[in-house]
DSSP file (Angstrom, degrees, kcal/mol; ACC not computed):
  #  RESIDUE AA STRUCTURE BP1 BP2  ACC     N-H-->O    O-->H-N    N-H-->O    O-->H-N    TCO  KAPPA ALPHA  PHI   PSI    X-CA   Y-CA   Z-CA
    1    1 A X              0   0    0      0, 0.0    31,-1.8     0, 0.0     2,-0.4   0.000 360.0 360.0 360.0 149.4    0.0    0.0    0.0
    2    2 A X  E     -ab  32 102A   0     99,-3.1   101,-1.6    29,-0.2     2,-0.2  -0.852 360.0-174.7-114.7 129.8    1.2    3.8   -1.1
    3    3 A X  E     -ab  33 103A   0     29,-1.7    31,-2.0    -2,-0.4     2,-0.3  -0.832   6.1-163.1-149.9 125.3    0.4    6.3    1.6
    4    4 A X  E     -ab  34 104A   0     99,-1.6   101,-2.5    -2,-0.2     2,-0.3  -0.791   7.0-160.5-113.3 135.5    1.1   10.0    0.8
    5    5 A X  E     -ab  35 105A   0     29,-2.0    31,-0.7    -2,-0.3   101,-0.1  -0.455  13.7-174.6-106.6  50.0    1.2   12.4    3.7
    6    6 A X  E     +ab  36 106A   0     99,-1.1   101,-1.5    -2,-0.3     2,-0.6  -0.281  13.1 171.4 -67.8 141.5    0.6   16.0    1.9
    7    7 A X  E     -ab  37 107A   0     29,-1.8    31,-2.9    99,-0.2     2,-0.7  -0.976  33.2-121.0-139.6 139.4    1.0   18.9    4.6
    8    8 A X  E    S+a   38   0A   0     99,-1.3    31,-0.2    -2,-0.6    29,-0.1  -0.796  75.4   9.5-107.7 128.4    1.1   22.2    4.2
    9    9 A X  S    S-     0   0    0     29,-2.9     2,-0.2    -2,-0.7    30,-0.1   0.450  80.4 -96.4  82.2 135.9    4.1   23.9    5.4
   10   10 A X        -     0   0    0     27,-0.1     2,-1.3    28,-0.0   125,-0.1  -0.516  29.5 -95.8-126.9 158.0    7.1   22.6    6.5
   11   11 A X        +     0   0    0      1,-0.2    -2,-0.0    -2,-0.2     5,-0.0  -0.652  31.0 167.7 -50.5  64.0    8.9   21.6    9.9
   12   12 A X        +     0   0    0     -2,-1.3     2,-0.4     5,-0.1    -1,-0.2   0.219  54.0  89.6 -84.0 -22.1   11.5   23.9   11.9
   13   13 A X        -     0   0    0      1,-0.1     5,-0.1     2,-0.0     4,-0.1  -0.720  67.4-146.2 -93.8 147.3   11.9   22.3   15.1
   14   14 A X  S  > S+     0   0    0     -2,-0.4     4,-2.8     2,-0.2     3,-0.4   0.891  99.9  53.7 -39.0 -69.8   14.7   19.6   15.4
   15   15 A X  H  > S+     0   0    0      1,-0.3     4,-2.0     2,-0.2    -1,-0.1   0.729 110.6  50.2 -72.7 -26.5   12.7   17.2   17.9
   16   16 A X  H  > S+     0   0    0      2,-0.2     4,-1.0     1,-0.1    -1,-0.3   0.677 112.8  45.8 -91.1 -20.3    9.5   17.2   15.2
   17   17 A X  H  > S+     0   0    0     -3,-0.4     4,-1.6     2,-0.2     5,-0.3   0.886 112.0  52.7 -95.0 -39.9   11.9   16.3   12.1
   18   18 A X  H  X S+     0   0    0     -4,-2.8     4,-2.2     1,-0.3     3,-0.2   0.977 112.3  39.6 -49.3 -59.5   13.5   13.7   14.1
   19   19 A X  H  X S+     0   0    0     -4,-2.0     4,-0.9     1,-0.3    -1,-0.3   0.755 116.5  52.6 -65.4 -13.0   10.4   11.8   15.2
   20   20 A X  H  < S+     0   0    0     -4,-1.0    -1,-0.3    -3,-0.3     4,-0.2   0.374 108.9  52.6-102.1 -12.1    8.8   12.4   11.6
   21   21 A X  H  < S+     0   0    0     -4,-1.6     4,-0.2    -3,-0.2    -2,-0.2   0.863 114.8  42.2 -80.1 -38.4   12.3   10.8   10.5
   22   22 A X  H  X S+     0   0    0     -4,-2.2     4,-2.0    -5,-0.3    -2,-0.2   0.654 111.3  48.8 -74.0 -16.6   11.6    7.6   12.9
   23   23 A X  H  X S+     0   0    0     -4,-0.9     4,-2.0     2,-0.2     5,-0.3   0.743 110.0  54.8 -92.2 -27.6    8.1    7.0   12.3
   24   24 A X  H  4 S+     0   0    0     -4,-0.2    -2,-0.2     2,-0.2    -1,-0.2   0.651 113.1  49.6 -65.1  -7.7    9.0    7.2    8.5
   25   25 A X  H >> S+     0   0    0     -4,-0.2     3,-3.2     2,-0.1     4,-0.6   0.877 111.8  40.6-102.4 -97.5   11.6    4.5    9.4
   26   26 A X  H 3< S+     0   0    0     -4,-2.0     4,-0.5     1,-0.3     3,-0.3   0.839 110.4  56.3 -68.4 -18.0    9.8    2.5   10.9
   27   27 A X  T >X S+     0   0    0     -4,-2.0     3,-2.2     1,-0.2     4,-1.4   0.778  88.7  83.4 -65.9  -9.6    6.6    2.7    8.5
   28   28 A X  T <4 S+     0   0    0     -3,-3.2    -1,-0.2     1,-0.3    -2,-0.2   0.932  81.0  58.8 -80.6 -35.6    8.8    1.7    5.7
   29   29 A X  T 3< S+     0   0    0     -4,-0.6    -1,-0.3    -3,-0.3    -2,-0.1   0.711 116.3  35.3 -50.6 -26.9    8.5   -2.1    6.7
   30   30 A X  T <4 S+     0   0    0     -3,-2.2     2,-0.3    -4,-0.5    -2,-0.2   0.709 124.5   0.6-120.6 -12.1    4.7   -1.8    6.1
   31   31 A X     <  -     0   0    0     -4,-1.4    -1,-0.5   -28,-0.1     2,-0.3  -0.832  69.9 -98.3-150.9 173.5    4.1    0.7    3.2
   32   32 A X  E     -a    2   0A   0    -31,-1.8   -29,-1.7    -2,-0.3     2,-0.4  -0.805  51.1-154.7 -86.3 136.3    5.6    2.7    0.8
   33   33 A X  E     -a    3   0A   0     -2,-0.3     2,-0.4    -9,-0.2   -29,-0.2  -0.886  17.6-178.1 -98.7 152.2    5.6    6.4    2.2
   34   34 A X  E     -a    4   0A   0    -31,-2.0   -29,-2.0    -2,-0.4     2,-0.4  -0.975   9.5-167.3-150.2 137.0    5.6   10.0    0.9
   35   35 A X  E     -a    5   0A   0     -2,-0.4     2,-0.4   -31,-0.2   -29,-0.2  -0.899   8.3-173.9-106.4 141.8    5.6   13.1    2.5
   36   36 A X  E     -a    6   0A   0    -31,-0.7   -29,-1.8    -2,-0.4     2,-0.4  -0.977   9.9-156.8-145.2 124.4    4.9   16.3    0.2
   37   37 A X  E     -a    7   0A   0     -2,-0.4   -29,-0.3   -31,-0.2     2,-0.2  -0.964   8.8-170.3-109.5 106.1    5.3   19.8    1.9
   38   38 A X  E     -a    8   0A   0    -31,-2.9   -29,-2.9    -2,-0.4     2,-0.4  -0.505  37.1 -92.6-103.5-173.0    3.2   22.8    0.0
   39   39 A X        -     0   0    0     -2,-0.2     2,-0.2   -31,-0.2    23,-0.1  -0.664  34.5-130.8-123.6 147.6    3.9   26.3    1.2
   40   40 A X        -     0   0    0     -2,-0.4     2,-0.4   -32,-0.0    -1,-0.1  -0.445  14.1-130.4 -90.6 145.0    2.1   27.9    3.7
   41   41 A X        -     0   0    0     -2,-0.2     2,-0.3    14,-0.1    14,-0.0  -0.982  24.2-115.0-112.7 148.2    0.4   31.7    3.7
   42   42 A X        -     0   0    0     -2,-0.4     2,-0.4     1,-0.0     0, 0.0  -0.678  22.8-158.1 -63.0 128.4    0.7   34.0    6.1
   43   43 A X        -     0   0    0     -2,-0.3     2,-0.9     2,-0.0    -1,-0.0  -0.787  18.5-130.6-121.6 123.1   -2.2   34.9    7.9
   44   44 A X    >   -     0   0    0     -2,-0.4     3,-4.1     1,-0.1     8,-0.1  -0.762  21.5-113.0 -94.4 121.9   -2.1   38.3    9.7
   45   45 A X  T 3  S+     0   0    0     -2,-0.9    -1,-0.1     1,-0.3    -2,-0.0   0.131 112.5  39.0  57.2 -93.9   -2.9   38.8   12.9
   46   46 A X  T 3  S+     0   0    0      0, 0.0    -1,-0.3     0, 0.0    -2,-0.0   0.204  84.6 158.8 -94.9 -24.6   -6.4   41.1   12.3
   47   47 A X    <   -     0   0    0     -3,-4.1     4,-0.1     4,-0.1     5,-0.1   0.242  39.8-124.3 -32.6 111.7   -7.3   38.8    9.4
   48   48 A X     >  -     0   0    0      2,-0.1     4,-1.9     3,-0.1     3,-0.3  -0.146  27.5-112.5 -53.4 175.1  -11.3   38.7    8.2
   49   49 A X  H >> S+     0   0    0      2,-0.2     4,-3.4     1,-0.2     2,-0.9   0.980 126.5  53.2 -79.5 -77.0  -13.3   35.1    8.0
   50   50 A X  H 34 S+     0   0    0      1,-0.3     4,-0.5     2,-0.2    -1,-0.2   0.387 106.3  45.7 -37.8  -5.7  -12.9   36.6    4.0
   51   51 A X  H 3> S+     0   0    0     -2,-0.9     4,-1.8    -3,-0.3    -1,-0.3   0.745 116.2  45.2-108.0 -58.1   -9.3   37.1    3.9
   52   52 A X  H <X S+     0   0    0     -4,-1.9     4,-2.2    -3,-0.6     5,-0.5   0.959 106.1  60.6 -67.5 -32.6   -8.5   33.5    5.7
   53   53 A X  H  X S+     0   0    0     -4,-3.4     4,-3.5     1,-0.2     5,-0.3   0.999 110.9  43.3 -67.8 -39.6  -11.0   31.6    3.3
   54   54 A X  H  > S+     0   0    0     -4,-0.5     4,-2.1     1,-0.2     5,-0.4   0.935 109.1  49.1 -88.2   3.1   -8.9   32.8    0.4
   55   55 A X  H  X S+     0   0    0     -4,-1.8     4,-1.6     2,-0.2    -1,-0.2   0.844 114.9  52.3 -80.0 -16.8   -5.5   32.2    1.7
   56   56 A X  H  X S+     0   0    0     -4,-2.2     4,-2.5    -3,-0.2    58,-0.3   0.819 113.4  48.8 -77.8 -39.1   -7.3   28.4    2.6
   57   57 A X  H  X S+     0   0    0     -4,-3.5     4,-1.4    -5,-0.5     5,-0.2   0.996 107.4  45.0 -57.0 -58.2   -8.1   28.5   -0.8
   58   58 A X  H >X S+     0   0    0     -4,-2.1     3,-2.0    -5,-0.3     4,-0.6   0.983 118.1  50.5 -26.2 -74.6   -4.6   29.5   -2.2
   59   59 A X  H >X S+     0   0    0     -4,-1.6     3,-2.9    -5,-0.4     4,-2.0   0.902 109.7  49.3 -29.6 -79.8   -3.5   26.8    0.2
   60   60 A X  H 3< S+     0   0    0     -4,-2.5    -1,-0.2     2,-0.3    -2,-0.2   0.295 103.0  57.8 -40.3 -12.1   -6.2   24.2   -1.2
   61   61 A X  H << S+     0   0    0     -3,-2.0     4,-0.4    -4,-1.4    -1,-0.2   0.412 113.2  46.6 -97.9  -7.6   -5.4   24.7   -5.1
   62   62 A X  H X< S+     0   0    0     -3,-2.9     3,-1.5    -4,-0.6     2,-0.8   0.840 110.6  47.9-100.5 -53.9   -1.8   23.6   -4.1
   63   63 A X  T 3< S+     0   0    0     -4,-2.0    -1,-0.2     1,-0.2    -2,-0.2   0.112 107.2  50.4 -90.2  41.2   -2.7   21.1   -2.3
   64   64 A X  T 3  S+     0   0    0     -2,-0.8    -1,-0.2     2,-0.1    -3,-0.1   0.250 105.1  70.0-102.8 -37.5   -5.7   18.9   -5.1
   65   65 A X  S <  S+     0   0    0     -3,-1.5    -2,-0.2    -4,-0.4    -3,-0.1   0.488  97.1  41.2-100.6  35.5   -2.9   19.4   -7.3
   66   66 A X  S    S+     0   0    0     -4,-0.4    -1,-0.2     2,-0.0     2,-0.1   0.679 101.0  86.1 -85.2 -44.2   -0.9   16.8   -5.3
   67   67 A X  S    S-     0   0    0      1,-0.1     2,-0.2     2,-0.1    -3,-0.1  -0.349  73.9-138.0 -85.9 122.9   -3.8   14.5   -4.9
   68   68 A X    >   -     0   0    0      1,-0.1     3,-0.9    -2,-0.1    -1,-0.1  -0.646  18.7-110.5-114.7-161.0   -4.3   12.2   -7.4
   69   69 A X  T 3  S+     0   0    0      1,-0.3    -1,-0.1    -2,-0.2    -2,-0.1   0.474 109.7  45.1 -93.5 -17.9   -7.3   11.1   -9.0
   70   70 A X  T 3  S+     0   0    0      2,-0.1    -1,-0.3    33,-0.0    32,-0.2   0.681  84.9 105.7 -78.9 -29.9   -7.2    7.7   -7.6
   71   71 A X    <   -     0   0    0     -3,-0.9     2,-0.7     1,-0.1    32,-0.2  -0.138  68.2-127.4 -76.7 156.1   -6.4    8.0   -4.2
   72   72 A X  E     -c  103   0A   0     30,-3.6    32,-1.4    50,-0.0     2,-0.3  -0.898  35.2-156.9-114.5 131.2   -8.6    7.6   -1.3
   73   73 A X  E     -c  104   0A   0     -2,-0.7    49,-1.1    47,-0.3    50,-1.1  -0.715  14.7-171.8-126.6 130.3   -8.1   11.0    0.7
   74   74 A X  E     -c  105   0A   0     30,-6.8    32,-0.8    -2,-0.3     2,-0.3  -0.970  13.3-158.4-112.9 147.0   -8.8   11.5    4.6
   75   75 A X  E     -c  106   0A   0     -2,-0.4    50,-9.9    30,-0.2     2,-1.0  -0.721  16.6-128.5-112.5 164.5   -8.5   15.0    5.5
   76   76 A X  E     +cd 107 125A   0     30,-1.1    32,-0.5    -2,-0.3     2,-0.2  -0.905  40.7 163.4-127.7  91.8   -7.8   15.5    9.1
   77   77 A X  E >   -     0   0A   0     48,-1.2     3,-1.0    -2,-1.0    51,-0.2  -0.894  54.2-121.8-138.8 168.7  -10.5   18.2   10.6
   78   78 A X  E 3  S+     0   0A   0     -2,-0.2    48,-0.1     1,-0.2    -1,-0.1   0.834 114.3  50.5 -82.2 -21.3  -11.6   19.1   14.3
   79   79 A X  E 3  S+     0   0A   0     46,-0.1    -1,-0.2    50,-0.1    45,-0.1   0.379  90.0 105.6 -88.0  28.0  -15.6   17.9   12.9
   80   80 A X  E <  S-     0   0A   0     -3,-1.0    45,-0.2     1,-0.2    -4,-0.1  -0.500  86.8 -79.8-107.0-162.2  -14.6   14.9   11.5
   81   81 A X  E     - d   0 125A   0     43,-2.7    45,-4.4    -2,-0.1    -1,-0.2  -0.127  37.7-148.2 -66.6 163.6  -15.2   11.2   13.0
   82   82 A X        -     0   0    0     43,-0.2    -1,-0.1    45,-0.1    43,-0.1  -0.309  18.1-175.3-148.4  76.6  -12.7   10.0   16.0
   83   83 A X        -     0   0    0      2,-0.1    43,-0.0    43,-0.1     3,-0.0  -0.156  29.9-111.8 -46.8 145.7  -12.0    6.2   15.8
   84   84 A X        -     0   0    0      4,-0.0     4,-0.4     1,-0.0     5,-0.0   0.480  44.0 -88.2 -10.9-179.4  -10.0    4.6   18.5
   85   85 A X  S  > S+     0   0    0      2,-0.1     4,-0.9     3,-0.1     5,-0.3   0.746 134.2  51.1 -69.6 -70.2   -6.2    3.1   17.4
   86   86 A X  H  > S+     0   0    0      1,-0.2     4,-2.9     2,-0.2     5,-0.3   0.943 106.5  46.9 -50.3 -53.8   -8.3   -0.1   16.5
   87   87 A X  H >> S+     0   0    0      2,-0.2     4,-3.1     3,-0.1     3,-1.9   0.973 118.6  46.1 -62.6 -62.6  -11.2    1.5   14.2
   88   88 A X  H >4 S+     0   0    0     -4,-0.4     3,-1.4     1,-0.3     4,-0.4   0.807 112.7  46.8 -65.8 -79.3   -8.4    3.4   12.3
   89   89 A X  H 3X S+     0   0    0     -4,-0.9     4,-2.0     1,-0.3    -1,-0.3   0.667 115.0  42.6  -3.3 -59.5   -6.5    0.4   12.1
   90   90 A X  H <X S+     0   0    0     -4,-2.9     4,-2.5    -3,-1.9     5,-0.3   0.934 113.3  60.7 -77.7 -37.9   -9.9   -1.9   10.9
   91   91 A X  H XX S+     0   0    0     -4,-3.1     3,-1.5    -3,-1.4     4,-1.3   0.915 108.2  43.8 -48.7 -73.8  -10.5    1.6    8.4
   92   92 A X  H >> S+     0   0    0     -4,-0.4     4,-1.8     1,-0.3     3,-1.4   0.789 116.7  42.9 -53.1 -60.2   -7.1    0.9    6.8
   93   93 A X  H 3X S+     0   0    0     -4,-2.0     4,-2.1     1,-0.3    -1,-0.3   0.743 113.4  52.6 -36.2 -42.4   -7.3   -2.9    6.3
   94   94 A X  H <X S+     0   0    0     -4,-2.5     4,-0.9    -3,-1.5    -1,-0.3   0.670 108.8  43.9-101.7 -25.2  -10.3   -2.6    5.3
   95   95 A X  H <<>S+     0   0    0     -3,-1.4     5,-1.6    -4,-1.3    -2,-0.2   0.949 112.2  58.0 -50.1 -81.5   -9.5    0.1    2.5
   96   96 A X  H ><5S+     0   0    0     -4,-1.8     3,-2.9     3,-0.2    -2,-0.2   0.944 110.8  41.3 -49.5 -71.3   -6.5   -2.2    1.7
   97   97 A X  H 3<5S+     0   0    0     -4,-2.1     2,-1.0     1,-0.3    -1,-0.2   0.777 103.3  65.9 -25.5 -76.5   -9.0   -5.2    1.0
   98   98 A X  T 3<5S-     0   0    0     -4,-0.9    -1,-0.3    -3,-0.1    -2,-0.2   0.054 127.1-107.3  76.4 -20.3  -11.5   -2.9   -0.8
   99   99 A X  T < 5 +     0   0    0     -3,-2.9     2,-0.7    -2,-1.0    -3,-0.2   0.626  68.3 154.8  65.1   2.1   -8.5   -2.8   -3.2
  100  100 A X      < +     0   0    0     -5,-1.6    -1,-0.2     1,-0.2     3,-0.1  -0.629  13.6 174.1 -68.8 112.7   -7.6    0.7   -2.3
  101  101 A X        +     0   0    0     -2,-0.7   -99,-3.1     1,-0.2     2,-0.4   0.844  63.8  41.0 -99.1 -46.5   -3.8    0.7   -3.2
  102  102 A X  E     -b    2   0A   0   -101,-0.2   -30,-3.6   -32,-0.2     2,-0.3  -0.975  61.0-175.1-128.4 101.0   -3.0    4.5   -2.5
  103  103 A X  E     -bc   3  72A   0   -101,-1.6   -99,-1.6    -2,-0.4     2,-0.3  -0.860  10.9-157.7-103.7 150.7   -4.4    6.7    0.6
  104  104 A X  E     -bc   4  73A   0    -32,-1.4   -30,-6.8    -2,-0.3     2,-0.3  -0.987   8.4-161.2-143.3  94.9   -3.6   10.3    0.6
  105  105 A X  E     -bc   5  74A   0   -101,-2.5   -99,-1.1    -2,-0.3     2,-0.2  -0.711   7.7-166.7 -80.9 137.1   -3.7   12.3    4.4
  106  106 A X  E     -bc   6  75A   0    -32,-0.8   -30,-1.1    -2,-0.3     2,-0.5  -0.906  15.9-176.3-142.2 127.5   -4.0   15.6    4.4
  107  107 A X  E     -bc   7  76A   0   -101,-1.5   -99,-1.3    -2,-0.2   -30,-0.1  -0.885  26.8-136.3-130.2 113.3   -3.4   17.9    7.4
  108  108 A X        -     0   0    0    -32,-0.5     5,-0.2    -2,-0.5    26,-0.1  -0.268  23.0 -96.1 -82.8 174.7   -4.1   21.6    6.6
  109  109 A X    >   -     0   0    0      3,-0.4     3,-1.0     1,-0.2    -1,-0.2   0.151  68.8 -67.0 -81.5-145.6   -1.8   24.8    7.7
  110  110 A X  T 3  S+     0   0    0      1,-0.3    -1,-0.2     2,-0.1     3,-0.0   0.143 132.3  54.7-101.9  35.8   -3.1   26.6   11.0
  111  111 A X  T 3  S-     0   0    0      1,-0.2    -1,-0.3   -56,-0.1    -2,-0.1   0.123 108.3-122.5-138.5  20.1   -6.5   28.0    9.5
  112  112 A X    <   -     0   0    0     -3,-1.0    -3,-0.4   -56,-0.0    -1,-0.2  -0.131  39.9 -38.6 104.2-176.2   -7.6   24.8    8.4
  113  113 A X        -     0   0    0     -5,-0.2   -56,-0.1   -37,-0.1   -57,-0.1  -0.186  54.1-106.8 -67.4 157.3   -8.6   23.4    5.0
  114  114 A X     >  -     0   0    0    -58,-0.3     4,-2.5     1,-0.1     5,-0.1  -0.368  30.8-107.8 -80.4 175.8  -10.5   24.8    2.0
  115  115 A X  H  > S+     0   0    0      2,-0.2     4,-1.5     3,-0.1     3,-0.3   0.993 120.0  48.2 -48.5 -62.8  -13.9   24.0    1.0
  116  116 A X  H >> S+     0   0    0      1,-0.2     4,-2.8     2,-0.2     3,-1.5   0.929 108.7  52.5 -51.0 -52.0  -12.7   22.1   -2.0
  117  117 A X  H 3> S+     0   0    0      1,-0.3     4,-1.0     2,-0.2    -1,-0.2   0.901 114.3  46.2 -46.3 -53.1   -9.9   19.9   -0.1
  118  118 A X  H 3< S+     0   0    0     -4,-2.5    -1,-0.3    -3,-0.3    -2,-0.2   0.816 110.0  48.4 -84.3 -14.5  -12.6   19.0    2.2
  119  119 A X  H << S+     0   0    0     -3,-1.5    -2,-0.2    -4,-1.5    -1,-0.2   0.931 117.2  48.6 -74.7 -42.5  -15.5   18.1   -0.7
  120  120 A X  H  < S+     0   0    0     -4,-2.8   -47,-0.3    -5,-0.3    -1,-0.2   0.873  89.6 108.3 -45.6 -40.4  -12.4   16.0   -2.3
  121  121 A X     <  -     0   0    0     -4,-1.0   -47,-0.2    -5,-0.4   -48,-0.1   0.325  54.4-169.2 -58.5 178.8  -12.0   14.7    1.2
  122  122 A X  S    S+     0   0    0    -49,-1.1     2,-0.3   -50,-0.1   -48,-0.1   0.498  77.7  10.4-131.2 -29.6  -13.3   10.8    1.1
  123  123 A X        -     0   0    0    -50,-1.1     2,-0.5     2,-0.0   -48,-0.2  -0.825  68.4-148.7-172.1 112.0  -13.3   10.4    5.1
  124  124 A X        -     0   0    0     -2,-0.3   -43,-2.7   -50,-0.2     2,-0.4  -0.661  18.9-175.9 -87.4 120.1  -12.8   13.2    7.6
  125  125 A X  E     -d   81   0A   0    -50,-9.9   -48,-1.2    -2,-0.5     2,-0.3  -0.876   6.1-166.5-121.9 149.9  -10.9   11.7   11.0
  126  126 A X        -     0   0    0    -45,-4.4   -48,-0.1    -2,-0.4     3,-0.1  -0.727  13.6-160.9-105.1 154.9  -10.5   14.2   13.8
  127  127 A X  S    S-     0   0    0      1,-0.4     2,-0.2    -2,-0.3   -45,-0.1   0.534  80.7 -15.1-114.1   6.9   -7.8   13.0   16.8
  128  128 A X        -     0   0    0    -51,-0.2    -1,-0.4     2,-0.1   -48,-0.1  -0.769  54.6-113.8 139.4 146.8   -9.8   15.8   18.9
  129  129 A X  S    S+     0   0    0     -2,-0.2   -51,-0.1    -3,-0.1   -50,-0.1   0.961  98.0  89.7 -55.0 -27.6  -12.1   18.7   19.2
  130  130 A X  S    S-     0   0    0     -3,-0.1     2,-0.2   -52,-0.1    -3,-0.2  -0.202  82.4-118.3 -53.0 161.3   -8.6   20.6   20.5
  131  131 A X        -     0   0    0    -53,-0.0     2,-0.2   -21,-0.0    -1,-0.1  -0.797  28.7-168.2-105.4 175.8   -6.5   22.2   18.0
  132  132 A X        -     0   0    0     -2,-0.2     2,-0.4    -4,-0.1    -4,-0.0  -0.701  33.1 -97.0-144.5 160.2   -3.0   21.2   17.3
  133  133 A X     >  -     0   0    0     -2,-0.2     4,-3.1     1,-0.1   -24,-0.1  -0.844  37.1-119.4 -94.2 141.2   -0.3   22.8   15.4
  134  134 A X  T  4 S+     0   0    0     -2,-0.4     4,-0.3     2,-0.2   -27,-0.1   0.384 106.7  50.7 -75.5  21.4   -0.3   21.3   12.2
  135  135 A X  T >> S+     0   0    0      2,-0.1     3,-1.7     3,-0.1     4,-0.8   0.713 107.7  46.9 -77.5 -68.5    3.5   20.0   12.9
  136  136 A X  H 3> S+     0   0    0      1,-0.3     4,-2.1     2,-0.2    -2,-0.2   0.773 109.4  64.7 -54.8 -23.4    3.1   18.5   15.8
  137  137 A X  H 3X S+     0   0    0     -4,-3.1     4,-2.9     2,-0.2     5,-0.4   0.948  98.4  52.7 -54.1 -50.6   -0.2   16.9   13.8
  138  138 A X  H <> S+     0   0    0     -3,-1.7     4,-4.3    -4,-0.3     5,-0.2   0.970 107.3  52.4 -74.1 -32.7    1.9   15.1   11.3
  139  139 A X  H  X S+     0   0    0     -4,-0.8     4,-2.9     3,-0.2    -1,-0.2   0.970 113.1  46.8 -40.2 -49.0    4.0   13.3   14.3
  140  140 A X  H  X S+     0   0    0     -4,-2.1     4,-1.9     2,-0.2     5,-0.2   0.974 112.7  45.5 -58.0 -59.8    0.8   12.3   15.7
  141  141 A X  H  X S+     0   0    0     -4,-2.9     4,-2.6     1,-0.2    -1,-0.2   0.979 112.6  49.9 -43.9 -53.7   -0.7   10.9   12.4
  142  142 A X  H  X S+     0   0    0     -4,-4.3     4,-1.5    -5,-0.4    -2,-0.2   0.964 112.4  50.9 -67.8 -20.7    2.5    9.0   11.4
  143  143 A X  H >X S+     0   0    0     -4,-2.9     4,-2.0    -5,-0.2     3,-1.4   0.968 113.6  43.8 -51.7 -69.5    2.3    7.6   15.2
  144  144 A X  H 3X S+     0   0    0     -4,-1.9     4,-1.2     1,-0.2    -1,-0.2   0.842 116.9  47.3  -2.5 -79.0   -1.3    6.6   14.6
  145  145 A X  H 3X S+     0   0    0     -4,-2.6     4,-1.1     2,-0.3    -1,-0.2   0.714 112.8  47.5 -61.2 -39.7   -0.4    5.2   11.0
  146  146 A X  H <X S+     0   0    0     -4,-1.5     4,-1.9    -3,-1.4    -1,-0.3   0.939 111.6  49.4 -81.0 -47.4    2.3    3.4   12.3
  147  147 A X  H  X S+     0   0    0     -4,-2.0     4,-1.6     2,-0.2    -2,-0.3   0.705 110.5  58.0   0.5 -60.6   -0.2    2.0   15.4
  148  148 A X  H  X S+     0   0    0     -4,-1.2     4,-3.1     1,-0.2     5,-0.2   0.945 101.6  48.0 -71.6 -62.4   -2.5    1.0   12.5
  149  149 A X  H  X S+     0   0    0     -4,-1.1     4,-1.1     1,-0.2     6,-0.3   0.669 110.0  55.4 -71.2 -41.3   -0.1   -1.2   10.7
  150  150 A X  H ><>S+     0   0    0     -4,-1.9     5,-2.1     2,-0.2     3,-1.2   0.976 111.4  46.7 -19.0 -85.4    0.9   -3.2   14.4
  151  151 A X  H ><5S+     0   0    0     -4,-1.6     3,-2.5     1,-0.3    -2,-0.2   0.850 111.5  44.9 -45.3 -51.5   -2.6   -4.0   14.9
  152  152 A X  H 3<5S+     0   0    0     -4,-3.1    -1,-0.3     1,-0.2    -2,-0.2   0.833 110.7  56.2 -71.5  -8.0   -3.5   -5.2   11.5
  153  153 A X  T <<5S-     0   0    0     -3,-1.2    -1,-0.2    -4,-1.1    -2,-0.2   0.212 117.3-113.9-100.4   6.0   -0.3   -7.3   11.4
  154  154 A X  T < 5 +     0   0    0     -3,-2.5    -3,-0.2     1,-0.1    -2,-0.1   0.726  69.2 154.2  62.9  17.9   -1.5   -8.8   14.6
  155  155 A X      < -     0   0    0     -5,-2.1     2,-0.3    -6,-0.3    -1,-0.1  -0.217  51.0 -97.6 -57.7 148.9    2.0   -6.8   16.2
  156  156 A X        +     0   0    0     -2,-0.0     2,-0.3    -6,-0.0    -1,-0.1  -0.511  52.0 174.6 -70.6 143.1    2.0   -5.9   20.1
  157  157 A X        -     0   0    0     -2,-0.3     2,-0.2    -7,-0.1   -10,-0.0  -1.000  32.6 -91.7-149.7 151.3    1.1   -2.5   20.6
  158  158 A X              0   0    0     -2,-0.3   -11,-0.0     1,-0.2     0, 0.0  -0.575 360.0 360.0 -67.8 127.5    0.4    0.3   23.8
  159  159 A X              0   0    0     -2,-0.2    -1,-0.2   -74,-0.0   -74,-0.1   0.348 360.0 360.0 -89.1 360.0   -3.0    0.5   24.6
């Protein structure tokens, strides 16, 4: 299975690249991974609802033309469902069965996704109503993802 990890904006802390080096390391045993970085806007301060929906737009035309046509795409929003480690786990297997060869996560920058990215979306998972900075989000996801791949392999894992 291909899973591509598109994110908008890219990492700066040390301790975040490291663990996003290890989880890619250790995922490597169970998929092929890719991470894809799109560029971020700056959001000022003072910004209107109308000024941030088009810089989420801006955002959202870079990132559709990552995703391709094939893929089955979870976008990662505070409304979406919030499986367990097991139900995500049984989602991917069950995807992978299903014939689904290629899922495509996508974790938007820090004023969330566009419309389109989310109409695109195929299955919205939340990890919580909190918000997160969308670095410290892609450690959490590849942890998850790596989690998934345990479980379905019948692996020990934390509960």
């Amino acid at each position: 299975m291909k899973l591509t990890l598109i994110t908008v904006g890219k990492i700066k802390e040390k301790y975040l690249r490291d663990a996003v080096a290890e989880y890619s390391k250790r995922l490597s045993r169970y998929c092929k991974l890719e991470i894809l970085e799109t560029a971020d806007e700056r959001t000022p301060e003072d910004a209107s609802e109308a000024a941030k929906e088009a810089l989420r737009d801006k955002e959202g035309k870079r990132i559709l033309r990552l995703v391709r046509e094939d893929a089955y795409v979870i976008t990662l929003e505070i409304q979406g469902e919030m499986p367990d480690s097991v139900e995500l786990a049984d989602k991917i297997e069950k995807l992978g069965v299903k014939g689904i060869s290629h899922i495509v996560f996508i974790i938007g920058g820090s004023i969330g996704l566009s419309k389109e990215v989310c109409l695109r979306s195929d299955y919205a998972l939340s990890f919580s109503r909190m918000t997160f900075p969308h670095q410290l989000m892609r450690v959490i996801l590849l942890e998850q993802i790596y989690r998934s791949f345990r479980i379905i392999q019948g692996e020990p894992y934390h509960k």
